[in-house]
Every structure is written in structure tokens, then in C-alpha cells.
C-alpha positions in Angstrom: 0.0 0.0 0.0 1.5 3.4 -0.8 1.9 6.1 1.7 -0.5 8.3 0.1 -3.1 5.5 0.4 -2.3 4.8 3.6 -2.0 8.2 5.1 -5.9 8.9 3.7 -7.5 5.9 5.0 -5.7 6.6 8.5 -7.2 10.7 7.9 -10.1 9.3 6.8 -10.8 6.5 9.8 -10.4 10.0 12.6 -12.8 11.0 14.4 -14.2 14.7 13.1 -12.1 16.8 16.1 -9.0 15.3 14.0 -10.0 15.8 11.1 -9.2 19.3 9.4 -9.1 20.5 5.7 -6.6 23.4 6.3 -4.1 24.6 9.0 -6.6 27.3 9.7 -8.8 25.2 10.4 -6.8 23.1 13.3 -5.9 27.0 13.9 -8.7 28.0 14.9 -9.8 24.4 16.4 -6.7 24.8 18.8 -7.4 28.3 19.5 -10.9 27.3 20.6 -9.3 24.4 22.8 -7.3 26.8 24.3 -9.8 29.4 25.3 -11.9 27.0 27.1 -9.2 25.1 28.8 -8.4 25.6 32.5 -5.1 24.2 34.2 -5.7 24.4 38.5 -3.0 22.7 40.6 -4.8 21.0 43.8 -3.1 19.7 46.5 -3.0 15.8 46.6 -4.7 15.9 50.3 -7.7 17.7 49.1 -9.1 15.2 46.6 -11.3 12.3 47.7 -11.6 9.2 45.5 -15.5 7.7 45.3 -17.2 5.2 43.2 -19.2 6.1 40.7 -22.8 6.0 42.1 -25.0 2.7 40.0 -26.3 -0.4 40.3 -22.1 -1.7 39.1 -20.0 0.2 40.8 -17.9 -0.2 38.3 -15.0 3.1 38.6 -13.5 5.8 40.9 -14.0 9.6 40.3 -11.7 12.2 41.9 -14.0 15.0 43.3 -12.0 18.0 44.4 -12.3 21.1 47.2 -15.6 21.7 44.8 -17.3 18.8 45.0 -17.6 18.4 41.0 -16.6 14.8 40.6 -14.2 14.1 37.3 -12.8 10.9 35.9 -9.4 10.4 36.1 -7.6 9.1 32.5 -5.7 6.1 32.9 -2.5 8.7 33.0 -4.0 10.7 36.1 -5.5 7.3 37.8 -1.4 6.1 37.8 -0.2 9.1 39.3 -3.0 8.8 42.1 -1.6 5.3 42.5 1.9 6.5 42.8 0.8 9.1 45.4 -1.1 6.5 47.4 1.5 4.2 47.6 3.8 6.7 48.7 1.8 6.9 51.7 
């Protein structure tokens, strides 16, 4: 398979956030991203780790000094991990 082929089926198989017809386009996609995007550094000791509320049970969210609950990628689950065996 040629590299032309293969690059459009892999452009082609993205979902449509990846996909873009110009670099204005993911320009102005990233510039979006960016303007509703919000980095906050919490200290470690005020999260608190919960199942999910259901009938399964089946996954942890990290709710913050808030109270919003949010669930952790596999990335921010490991470094949770790392933290609680630390302790």
C-alpha cells in the first residue's frame, strides 16, 4: 500500500475533532481548545476518590475542594496510584 493510500484511510478513519481541511482550520480548532481550557493545581490531600454512584459500581471519580466529581484518564488514575503508595 503506498503512503498516500495509507495516510488517507488513517485521515479518513479520525474522528471529526481530527480531522481538518486546512491549517486554519486546526488554527482555529486549537485556538478554541485553548480558550476553554483551564489548568488548577490541587493539593494531593484535598481530593477524595469515590465510586461512581449505579447499580455496578464499576469506577472511581476524583471529586475535588468543589465537590464536581471528574474521571481520572488512565495517566491521572497512575499518578493517584503513585501518590497513594507513597503513603
Amino acid at each position: 500500500m503506498s503512503n498516500l493510500m495509507q495516510a488517507s484511510r488513517q485521515w479518513a478513519s479520525r474522528p471529526d475533532d481530527e480531522r481538518f481541511l486546512s491549517l486554519v482550520d486546526l488554527d482555529a480548532h486549537c485556538t478554541q481548545q485553548r480558550a476553554i481550557s483551564a489548568g488548577k493545581v490541587v493539593s494531593s490531600r484535598k481530593l477524595e476518590i469515590v465510586p461512581i454512584a449505579g447499580d455496578e459500581m464499576k469506577g472511581l471519580e476524583v471529586h475535588g475542594p468543589n465537590g464536581t466529581g471528574y474521571a481520572p484518564t488512565h495517566w491521572s488514575f497512575g499518578q493517584l496510584s503513585q501518590l497513594a503508595g507513597a503513603a
